[in-house]
PDB file of N, CA, C and O in Angstrom, chain B, residues numbered from 101:
ATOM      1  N   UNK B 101      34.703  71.518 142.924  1.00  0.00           N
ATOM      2  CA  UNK B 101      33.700  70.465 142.891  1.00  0.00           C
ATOM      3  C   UNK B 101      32.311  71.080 142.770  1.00  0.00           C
ATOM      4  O   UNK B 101      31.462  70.655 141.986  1.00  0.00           O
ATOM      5  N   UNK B 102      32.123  72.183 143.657  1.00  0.00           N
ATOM      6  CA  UNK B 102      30.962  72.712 143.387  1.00  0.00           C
ATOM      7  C   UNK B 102      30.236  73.150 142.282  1.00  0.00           C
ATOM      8  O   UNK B 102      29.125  72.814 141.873  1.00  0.00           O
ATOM      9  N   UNK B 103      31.503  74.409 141.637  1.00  0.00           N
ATOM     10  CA  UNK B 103      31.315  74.341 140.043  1.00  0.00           C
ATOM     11  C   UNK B 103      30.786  73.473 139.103  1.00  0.00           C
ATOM     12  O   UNK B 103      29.916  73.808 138.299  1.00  0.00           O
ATOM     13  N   UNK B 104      31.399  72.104 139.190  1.00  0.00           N
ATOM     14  CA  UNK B 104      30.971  71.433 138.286  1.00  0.00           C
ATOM     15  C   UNK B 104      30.142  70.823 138.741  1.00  0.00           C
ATOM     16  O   UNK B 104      30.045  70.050 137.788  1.00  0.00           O
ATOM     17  N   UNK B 105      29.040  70.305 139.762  1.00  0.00           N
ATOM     18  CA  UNK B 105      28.181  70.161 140.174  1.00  0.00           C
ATOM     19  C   UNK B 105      27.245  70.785 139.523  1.00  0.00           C
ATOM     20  O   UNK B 105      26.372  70.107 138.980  1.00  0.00           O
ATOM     21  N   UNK B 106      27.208  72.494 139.412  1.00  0.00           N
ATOM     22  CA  UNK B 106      26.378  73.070 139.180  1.00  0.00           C
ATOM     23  C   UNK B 106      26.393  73.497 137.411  1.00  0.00           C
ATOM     24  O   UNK B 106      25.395  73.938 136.842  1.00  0.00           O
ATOM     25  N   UNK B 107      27.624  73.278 136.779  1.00  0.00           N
ATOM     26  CA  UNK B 107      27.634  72.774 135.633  1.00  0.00           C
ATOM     27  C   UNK B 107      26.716  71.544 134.847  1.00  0.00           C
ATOM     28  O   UNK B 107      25.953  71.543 133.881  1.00  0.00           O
ATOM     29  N   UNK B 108      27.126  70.699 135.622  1.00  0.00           N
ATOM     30  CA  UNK B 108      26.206  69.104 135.175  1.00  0.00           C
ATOM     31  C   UNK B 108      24.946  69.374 135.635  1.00  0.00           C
ATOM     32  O   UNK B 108      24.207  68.484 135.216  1.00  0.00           O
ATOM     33  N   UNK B 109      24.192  70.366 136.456  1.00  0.00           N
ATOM     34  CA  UNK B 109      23.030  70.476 137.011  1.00  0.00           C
ATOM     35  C   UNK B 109      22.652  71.721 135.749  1.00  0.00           C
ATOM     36  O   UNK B 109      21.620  71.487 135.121  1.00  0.00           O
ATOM     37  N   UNK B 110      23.100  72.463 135.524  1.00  0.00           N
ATOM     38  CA  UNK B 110      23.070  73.614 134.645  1.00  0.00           C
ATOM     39  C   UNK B 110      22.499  72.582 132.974  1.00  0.00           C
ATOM     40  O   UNK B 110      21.426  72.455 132.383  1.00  0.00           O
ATOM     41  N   UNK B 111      23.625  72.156 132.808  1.00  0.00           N
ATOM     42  CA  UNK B 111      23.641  71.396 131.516  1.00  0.00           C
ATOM     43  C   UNK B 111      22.824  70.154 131.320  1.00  0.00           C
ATOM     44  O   UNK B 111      22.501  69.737 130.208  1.00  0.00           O
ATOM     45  N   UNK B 112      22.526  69.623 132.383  1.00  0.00           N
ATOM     46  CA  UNK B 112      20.687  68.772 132.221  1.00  0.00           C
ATOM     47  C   UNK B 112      19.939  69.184 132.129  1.00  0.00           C
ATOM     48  O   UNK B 112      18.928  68.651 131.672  1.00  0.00           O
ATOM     49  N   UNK B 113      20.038  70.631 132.599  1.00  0.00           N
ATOM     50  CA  UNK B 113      17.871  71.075 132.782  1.00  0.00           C
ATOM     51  C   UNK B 113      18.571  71.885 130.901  1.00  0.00           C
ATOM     52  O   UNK B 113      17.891  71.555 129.930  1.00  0.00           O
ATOM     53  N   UNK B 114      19.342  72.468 130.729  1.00  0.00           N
ATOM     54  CA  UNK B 114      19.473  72.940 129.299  1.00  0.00           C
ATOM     55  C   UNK B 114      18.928  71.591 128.209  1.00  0.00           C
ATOM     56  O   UNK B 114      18.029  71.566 127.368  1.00  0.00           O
ATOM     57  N   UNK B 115      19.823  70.636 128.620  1.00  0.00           N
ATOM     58  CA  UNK B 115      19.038  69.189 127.576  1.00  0.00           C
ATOM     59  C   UNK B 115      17.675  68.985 127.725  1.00  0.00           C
ATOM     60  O   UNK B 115      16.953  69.107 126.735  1.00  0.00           O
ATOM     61  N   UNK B 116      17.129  68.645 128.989  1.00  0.00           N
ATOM     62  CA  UNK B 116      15.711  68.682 129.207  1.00  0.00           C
ATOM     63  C   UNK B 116      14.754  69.748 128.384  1.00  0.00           C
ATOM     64  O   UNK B 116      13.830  69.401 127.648  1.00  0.00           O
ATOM     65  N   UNK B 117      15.059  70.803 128.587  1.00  0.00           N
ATOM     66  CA  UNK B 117      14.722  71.841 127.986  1.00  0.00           C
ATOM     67  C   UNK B 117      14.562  71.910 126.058  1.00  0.00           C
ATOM     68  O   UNK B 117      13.553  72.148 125.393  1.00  0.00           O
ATOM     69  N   UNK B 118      15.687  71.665 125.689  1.00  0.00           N
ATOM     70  CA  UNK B 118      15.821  71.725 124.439  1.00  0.00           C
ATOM     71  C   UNK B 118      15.221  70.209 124.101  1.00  0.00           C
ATOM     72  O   UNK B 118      14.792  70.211 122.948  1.00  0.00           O
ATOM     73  N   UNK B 119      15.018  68.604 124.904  1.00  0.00           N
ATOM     74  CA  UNK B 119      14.237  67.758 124.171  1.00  0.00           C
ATOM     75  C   UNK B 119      12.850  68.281 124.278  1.00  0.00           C
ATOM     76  O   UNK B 119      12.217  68.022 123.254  1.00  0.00           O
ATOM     77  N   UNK B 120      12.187  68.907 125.141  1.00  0.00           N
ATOM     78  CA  UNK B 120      10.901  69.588 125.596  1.00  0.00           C
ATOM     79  C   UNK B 120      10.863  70.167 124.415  1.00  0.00           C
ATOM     80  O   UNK B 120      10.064  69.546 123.713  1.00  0.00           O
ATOM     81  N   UNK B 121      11.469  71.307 123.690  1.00  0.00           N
ATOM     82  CA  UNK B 121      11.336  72.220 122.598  1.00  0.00           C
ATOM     83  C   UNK B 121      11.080  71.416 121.060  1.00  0.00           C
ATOM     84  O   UNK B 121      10.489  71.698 120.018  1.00  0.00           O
ATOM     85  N   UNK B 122      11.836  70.330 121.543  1.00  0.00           N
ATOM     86  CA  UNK B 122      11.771  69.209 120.208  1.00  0.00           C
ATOM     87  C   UNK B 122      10.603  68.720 119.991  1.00  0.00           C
ATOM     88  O   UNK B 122      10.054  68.744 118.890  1.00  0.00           O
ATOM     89  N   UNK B 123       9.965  68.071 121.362  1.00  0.00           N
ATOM     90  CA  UNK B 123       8.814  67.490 121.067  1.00  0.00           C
ATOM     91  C   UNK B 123       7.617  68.296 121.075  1.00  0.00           C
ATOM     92  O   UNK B 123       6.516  67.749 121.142  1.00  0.00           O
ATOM     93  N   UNK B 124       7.743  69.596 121.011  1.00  0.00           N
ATOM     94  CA  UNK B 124       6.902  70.431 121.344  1.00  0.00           C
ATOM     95  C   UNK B 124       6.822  70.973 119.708  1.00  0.00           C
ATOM     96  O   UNK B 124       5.689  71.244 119.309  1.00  0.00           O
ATOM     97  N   UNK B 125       7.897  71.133 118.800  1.00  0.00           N
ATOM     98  CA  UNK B 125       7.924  71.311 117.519  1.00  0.00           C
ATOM     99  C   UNK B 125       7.688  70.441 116.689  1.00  0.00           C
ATOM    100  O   UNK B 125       7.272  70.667 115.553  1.00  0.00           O
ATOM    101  N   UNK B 126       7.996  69.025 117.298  1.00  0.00           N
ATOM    102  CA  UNK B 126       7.413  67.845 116.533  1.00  0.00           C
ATOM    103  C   UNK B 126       6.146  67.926 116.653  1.00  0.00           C
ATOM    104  O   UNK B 126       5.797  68.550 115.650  1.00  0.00           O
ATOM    105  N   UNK B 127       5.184  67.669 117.294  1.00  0.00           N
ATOM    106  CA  UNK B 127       4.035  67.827 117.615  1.00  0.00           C
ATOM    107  C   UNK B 127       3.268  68.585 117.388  1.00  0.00           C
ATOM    108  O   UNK B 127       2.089  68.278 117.216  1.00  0.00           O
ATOM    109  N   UNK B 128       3.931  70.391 117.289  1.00  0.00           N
ATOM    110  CA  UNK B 128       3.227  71.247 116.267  1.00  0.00           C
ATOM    111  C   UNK B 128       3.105  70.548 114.825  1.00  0.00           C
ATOM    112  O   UNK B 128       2.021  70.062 114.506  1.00  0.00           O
ATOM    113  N   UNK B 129       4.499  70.476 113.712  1.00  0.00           N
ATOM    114  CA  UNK B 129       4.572  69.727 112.629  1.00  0.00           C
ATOM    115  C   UNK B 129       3.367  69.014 111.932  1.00  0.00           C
ATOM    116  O   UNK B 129       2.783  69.343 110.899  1.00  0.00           O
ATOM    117  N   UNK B 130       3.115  67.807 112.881  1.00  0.00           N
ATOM    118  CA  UNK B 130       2.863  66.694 112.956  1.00  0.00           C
ATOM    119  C   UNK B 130       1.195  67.066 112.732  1.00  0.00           C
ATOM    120  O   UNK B 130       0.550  66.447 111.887  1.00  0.00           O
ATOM    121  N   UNK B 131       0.522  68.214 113.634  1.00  0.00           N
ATOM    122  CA  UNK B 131      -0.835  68.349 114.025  1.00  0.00           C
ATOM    123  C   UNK B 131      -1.256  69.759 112.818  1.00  0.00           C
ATOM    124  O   UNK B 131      -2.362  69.973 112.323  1.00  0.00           O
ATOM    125  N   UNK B 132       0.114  70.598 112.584  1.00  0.00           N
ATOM    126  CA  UNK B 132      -0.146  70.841 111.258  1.00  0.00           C
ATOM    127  C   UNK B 132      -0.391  70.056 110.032  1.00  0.00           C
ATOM    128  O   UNK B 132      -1.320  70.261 109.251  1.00  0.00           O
ATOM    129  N   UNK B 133       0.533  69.120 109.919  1.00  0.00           N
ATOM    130  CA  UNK B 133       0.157  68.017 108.609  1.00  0.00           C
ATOM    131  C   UNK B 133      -0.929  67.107 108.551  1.00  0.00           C
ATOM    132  O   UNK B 133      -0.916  66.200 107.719  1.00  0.00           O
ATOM    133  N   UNK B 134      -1.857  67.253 109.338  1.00  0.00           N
ATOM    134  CA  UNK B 134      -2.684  66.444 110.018  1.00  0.00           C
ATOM    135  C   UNK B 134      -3.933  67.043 109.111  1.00  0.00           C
ATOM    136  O   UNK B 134      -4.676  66.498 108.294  1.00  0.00           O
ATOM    137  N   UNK B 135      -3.804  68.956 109.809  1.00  0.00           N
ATOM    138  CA  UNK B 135      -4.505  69.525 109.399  1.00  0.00           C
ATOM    139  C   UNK B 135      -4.517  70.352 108.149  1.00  0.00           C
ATOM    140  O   UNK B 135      -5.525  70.986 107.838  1.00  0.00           O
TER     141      UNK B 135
END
Protein backbone atom coordinates (compact mmCIF):
# COMPACT_ATOMS: atom_id res chain seq x y z
CA UNK A 1 0.00 0.00 0.00
CA UNK A 2 2.71 2.21 0.77
CA UNK A 3 4.40 1.75 -2.53
CA UNK A 4 1.70 2.77 -4.36
CA UNK A 5 0.90 5.63 -2.33
CA UNK A 6 4.15 6.89 -3.08
CA UNK A 7 3.79 5.94 -6.72
CA UNK A 8 0.50 8.08 -7.21
CA UNK A 9 2.36 10.81 -5.10
CA UNK A 10 5.55 10.30 -7.35
CA UNK A 11 3.42 10.37 -10.59
CA UNK A 12 1.38 13.73 -9.78
CA UNK A 13 4.15 16.00 -8.93
CA UNK A 14 5.85 14.29 -12.45
CA UNK A 15 2.34 15.55 -14.27
CA UNK A 16 2.40 18.81 -12.43
CA UNK A 17 5.75 19.23 -13.46
CA UNK A 18 5.60 18.40 -17.08
CA UNK A 19 2.03 20.75 -17.38
CA UNK A 20 4.40 23.56 -15.66
CA UNK A 21 7.04 22.81 -18.58
CA UNK A 22 4.13 23.12 -21.10
CA UNK A 23 2.97 26.30 -20.10
CA UNK A 24 6.21 27.58 -19.58
CA UNK A 25 7.06 26.64 -23.43
CA UNK A 26 3.82 27.88 -24.51
CA UNK A 27 4.40 31.13 -23.19
CA UNK A 28 7.97 31.33 -24.35
CA UNK A 29 6.40 30.54 -28.13
CA UNK A 30 3.74 32.79 -27.79
CA UNK A 31 6.03 36.01 -26.40
CA UNK A 32 8.47 35.02 -29.12
CA UNK A 33 5.78 35.45 -31.88
CA UNK A 34 4.72 38.45 -30.34
CA UNK A 35 8.12 39.66 -30.71
Amino acid sequence: MGATTLSNVFVLAFSEKCALTNCLIKDFLTIRNIY
